[in-house]
C-alpha atoms as one frame of an Amber mdcrd trajectory, in Angstrom:
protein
 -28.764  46.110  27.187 -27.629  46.188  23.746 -24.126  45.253  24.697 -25.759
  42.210  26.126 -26.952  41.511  22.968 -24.002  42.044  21.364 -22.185  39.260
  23.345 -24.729  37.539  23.101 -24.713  36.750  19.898 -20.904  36.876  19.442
 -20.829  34.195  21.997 -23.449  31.884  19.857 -21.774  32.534  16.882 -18.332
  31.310  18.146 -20.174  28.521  19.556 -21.453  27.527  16.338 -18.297  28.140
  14.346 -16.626  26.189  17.153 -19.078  23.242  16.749 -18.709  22.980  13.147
 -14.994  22.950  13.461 -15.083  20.508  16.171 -17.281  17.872  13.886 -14.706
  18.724  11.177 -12.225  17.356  13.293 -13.640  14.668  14.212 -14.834  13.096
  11.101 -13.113  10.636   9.026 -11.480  11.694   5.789 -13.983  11.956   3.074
 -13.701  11.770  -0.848 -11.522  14.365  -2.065 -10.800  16.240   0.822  -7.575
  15.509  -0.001  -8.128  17.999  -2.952  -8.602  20.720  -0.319  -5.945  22.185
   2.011  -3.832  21.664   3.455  -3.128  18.194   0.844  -3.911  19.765  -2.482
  -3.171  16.531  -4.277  -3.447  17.832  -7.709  -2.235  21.905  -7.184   1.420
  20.516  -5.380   4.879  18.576  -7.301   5.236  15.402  -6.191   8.641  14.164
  -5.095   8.564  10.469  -5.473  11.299   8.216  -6.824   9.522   8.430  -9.893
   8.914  12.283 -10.419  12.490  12.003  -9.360  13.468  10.026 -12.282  11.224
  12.145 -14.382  13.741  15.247 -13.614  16.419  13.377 -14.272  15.287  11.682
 -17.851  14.243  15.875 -19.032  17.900  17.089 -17.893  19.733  13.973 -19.466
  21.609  13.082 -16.431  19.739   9.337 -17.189  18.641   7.579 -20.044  16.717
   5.082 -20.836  17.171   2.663 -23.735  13.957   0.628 -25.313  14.373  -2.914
 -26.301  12.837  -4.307 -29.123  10.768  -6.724 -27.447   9.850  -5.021 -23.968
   9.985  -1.508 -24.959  11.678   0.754 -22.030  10.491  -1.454 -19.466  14.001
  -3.406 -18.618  15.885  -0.502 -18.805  13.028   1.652 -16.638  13.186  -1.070
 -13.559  16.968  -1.012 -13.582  16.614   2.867 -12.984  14.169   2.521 -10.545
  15.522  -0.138  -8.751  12.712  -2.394  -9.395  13.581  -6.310  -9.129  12.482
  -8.639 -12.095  12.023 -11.067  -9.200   9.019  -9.116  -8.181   7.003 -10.415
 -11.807   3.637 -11.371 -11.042   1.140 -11.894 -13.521  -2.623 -10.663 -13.859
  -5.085 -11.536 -16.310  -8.156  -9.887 -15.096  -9.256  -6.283 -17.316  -9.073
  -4.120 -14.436  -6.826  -2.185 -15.326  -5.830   1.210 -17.944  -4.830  -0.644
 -20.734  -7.598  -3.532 -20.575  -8.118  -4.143 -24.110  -4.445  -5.446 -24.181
  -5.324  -8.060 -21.337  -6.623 -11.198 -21.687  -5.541 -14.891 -19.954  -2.963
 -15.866 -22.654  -1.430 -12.251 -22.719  -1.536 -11.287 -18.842  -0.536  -7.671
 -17.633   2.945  -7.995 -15.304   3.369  -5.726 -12.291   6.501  -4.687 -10.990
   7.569  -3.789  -7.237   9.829  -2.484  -4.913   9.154  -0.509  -1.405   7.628
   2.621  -2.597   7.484   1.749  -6.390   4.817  -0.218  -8.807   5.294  -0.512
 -12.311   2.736  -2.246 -14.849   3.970  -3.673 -18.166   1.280  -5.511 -20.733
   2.473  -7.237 -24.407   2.123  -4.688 -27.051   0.930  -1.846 -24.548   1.345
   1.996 -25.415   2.623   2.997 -22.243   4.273   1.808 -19.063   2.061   2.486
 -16.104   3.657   3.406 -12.529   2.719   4.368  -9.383   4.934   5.844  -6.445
   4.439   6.441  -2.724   5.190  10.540  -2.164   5.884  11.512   1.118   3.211
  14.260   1.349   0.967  13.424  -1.321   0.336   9.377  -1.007   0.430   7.691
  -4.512   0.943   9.328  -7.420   0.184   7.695 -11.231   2.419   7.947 -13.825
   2.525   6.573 -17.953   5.763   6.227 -20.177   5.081   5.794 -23.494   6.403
   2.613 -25.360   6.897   4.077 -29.000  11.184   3.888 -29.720  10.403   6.921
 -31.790   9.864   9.446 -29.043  12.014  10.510 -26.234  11.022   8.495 -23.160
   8.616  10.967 -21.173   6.952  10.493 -17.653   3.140  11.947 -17.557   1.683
  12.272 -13.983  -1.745  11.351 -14.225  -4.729  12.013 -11.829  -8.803  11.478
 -12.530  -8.763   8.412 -14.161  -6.505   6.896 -11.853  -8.262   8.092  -8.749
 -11.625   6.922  -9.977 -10.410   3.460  -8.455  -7.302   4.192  -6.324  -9.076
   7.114  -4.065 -12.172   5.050  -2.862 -13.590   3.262  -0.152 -11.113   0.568
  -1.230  -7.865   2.304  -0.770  -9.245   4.271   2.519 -10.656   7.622   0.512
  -6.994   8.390  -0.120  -4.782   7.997  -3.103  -3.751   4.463  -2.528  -2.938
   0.906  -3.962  -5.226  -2.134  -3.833  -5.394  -5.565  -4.751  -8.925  -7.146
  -5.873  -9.137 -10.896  -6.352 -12.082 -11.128  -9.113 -13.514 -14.184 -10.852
 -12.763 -14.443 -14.308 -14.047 -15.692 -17.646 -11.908 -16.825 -20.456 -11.778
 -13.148 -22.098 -10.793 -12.242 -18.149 -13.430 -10.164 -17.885 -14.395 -10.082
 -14.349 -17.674 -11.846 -13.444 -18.961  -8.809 -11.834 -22.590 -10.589 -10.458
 -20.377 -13.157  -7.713 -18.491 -10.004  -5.889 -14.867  -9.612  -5.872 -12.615
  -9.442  -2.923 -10.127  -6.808  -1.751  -7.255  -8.641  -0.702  -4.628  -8.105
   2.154  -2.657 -10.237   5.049  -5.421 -10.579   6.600  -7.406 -12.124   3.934
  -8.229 -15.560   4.022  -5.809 -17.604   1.570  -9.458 -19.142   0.152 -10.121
 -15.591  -1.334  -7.229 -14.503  -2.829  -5.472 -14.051  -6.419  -8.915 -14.894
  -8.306  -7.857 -12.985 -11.873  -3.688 -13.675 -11.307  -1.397 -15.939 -11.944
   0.633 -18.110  -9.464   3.824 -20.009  -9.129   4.581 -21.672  -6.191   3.488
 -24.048  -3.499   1.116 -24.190  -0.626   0.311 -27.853   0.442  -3.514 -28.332
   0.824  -4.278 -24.331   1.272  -6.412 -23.101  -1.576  -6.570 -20.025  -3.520
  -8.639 -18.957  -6.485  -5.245 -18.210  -8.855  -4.905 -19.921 -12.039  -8.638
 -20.324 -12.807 -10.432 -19.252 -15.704 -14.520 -20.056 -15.295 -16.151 -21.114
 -18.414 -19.898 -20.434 -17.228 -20.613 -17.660 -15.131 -22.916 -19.850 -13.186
 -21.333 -20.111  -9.822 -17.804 -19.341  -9.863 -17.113 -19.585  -6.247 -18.376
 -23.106  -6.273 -15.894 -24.147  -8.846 -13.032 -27.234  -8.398 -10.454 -25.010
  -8.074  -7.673 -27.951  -7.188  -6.122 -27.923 -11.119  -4.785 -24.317 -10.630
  -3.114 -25.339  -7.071   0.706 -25.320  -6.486   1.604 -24.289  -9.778   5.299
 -24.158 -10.435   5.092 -23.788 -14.483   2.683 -21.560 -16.323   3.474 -23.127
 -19.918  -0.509 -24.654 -19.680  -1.767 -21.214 -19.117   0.129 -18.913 -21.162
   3.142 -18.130 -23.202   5.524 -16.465 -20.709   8.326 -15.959 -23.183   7.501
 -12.438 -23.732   8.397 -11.332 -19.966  11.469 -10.661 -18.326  10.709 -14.206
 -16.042   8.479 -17.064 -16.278   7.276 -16.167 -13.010   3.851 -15.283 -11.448
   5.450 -15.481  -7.289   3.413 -16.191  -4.785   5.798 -14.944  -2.227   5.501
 -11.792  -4.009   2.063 -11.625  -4.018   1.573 -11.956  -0.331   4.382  -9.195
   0.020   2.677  -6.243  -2.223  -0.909  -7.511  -0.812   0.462  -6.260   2.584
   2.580  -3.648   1.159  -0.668  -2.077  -0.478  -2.099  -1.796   2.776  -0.044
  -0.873   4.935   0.871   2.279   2.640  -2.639   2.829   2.322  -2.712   3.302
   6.445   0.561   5.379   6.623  -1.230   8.087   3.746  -4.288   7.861   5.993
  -2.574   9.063   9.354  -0.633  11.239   6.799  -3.528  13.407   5.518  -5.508
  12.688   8.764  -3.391  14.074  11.211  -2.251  17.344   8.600  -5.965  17.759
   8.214  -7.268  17.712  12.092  -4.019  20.264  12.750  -5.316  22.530  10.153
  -8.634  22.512  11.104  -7.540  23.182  14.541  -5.438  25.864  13.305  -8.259
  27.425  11.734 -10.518  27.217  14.753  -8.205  28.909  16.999  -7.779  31.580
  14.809 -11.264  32.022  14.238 -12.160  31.921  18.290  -8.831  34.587  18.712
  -7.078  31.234  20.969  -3.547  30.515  21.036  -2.289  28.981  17.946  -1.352
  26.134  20.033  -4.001  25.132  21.528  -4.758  21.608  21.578  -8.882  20.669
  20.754 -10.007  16.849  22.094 -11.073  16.391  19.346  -7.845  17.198  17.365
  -6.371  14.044  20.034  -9.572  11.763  18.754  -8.406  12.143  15.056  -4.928
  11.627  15.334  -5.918   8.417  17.445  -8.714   7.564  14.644  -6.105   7.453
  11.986  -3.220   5.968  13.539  -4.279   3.331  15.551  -5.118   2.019  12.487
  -1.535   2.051  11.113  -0.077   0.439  14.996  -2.292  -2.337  13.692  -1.352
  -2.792  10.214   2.388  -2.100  11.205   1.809  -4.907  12.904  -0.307  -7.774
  11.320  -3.301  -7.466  13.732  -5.815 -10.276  12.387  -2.971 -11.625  10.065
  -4.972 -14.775   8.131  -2.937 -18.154   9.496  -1.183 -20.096   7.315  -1.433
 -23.963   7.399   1.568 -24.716   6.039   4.772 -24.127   4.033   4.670 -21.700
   1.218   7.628 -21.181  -1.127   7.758 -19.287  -4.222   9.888 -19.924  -7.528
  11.978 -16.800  -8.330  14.353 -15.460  -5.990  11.861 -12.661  -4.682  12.382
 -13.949  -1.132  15.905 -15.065  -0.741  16.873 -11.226  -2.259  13.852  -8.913
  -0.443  15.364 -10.616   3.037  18.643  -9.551   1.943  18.037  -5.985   1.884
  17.539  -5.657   5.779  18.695  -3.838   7.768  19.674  -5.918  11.022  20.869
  -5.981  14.093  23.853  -7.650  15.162  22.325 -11.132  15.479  21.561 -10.782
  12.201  18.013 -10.753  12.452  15.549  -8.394   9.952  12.150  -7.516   9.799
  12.022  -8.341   6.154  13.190 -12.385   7.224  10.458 -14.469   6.390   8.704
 -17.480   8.190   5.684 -18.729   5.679   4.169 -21.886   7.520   2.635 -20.078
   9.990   2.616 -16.268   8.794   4.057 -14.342   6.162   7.521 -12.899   8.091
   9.132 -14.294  11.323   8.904 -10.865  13.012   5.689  -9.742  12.434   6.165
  -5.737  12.208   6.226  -4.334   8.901   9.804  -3.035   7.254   7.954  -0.212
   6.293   8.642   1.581   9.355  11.800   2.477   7.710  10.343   3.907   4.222
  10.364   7.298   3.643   6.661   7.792   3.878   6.966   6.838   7.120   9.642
   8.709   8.660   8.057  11.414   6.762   4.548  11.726   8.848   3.553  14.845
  10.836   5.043  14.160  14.527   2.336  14.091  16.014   1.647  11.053  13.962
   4.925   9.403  15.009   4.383  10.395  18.302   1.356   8.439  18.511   2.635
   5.415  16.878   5.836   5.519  18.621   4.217   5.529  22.005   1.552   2.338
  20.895   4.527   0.443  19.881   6.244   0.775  22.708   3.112   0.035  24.944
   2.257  -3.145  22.611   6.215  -4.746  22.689   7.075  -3.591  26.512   3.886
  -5.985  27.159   2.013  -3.056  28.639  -0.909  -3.579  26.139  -1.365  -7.207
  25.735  -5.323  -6.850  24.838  -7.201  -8.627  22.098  -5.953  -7.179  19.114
  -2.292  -7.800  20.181  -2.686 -11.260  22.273  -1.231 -13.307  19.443   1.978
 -11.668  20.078   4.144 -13.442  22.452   6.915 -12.537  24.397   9.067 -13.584
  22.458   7.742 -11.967  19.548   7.408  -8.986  21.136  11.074  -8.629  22.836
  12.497  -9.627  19.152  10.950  -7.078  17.454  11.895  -4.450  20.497  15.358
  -5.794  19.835  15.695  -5.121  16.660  13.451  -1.793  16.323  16.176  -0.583
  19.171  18.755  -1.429  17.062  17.953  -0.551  13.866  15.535   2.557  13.972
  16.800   5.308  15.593  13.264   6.825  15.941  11.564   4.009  17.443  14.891
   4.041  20.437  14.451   7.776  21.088  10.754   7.353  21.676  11.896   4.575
  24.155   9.692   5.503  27.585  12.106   6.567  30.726  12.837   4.152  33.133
């Protein structure tokens, strides 16, 4: 009788413990989990291109020179490998160093595939951010002042209080917000703002920014500073449309270009996405494994053991990336778009391709952004860096999408040939992707 009990109640409390677990793995990251293990954001080194950089500047194997107009910023995107073609301008406070930002001295941003540096006229520091492999994106400030050695400071709370939200997923992330603005640029905070992607409507985007470039008879809310707060999203927005010089708006002599690039824009608005979705699957999928991990230890199971409910997370967080990957509900353009540095001609230059010569990064702008629509970050690092289980998943989605064995709603705008061009050139140019190929 009372070894009835016993197992009794050893049995309900292993059913509770496994219940718990099981909701555990089945819920969507929440705010600052990623503090917890097995992420410990803040607790582990990050090993991005900046913290890379960072080594390098304390053992002198690089240094960085300041210029007496732009500070250490030249001289830092050289030895990151950020283009000056990337410039865009934004003249909307919303960001550290708002005081210095107005719409005659606009904050520039900086860009390449993992890497996003922030430079504003007179500023203290240089702000960065950098995709890590493990840990998502990590903030960083260089200070501007010639008199003391150049020194990279990871930072964390402030940061997060806007790039770990709802906004960027819950995880340390990018975003871009198009805001209405009035002539201090001061967002007007009572009409809403918009989180901005490739799948935003053009209509909503670059409120708060600068642009340069045309776009026919597609409007955007760039280039607009409202004088009344009455309204704004009622306002004629036609004198800020296909902009090609910004000498009415501001002074651009004090940057490295007189550009604001459209093209550019439209690249790090699905750039800050799709990143977002790749550190989502990332802490996701580590997460549901350790919980899983824990549960099987805790129920004396094989280690191994695979929950349902560890195979519903890993689907709940990377389906999500198979879709960004590639431009589900991309907004349609209505016509030719064209930029005025040479952001395009050299980001479609970097490749790689296959032997026709043909690159995800090629783009097509009149009808969407690229003429292959699958994103070239399925070559970054942060990528080829998720848990395989993750890749697994993605691997096999992409392969069911492009072999035109799922041709449902989300993928229908996809032809054929779409879909055999970016097979072709996934086969040739990523081994992953051709190793996952299914058997015939």
């Amino acid at each position: 009788m009372g070894g009835a009990m016993v197992m009794n109640e050893t049995t309900f409390r292993l059913a509770w413990l496994g219940g718990l677990l099981t909701l555990a793995l089945a819920a969507p990251i929440a705010a600052q989990d990623f503090e917890q293990e097995p992420i410990e954001y803040a607790k582990r080194q990050s090993h991005d291109r900046v913290a890379r950089l960072a080594d390098d500047l304390q053992s002198g194997r690089v240094q960085l020179k300041h210029d007496d107009r732009l500070g250490y910023l030249p001289s830092l995107l050289a030895a990151l490998d950020v283009p000056t073609s990337s410039q865009m301008l934004v003249f909307s406070k919303t960001s550290l160093q708002r005081h210095r930002i107005t719409p005659r001295t606009p904050r520039a941003v900086y860009f390449n595939d993992d890497t996003y540096v922030g430079y504003c006229q007179d500023g203290d520091v240089l702000e960065l951010s950098a995709v890590d492999d493990d840990l998502g994106a990590v903030f960083y400030t260089l200070g501007q002042d010639a008199a003391s050695p150049p020194k990279l400071i990871r930072q964390a709370d402030d940061c997060l209080i806007c790039h770990a939200s709802s906004a960027t997923r819950h995880v340390p992330g990018h975003l871009v917000r198009s805001v209405y603005c009035d002539v201090a640029g001061l967002p007007i905070l009572s009409s809403g703002s918009y989180r901005t992607d490739h799948k935003s409507p053009f209509k909503h985007r670059w409120g708060g920014w600068y642009v340069t470039g045309t776009h026919g008879d597609q409007l955007h809310l760039g280039n607009f500073i409202h004088r009344s707060h009455d309204n704004p999203e009622r306002a004629d927005y036609s004198a800020g449309q296909n902009v090609t010089d910004l000498a009415d708006f501001c002074d651009v002599k004090p940057y490295p270009t007189p550009h604001s690039d459209l093209v550019a824009l439209m690249v790090l608005e699905h750039q800050a996405l799709v990143h977002n979705l790749i550190t989502q699957a990332n802490f996701g999928v580590r997460q549901a494994l350790h919980y899983e991990t824990m549960l099987n230890r805790d129920l004396g199971d094989s280690e191994v053991k695979r929950w349902e409910s560890t195979t519903s997370r890993i689907k709940s967080v990377c389906e999500p990336l198979v879709e960004g990957l590639l431009f589900c509900e991309e907004a349609e353009l209505t016509g030719p778009i064209r930029g005025t540095s040479k952001f395009a001609e050299e980001f479609a230059e970097r490749g790689p391709h296959d032997r026709q010569g043909r690159s995800l990064r090629e783009f097509e702008l009149s009808r969407r952004m690229f003429r292959y629509p699958c994103s070239y970050l399925i070559y970054s690092s942060s990528f080829c860096a998720l848990p395989s289980e993750a890749k697994q998943y993605v691997w096999r989605r992409l392969h069911e999408v492009l072999d035109g064995r799922d041709e449902s709603g989300k993928f229908a705008y996809l032809s054929a040939d779409d879909r055999r061009a970016i097979r072709e050139i996934l086969t040739e140019t990523h081994a992953e992707f051709r190793a996952a190929a299914p058997s015939k």
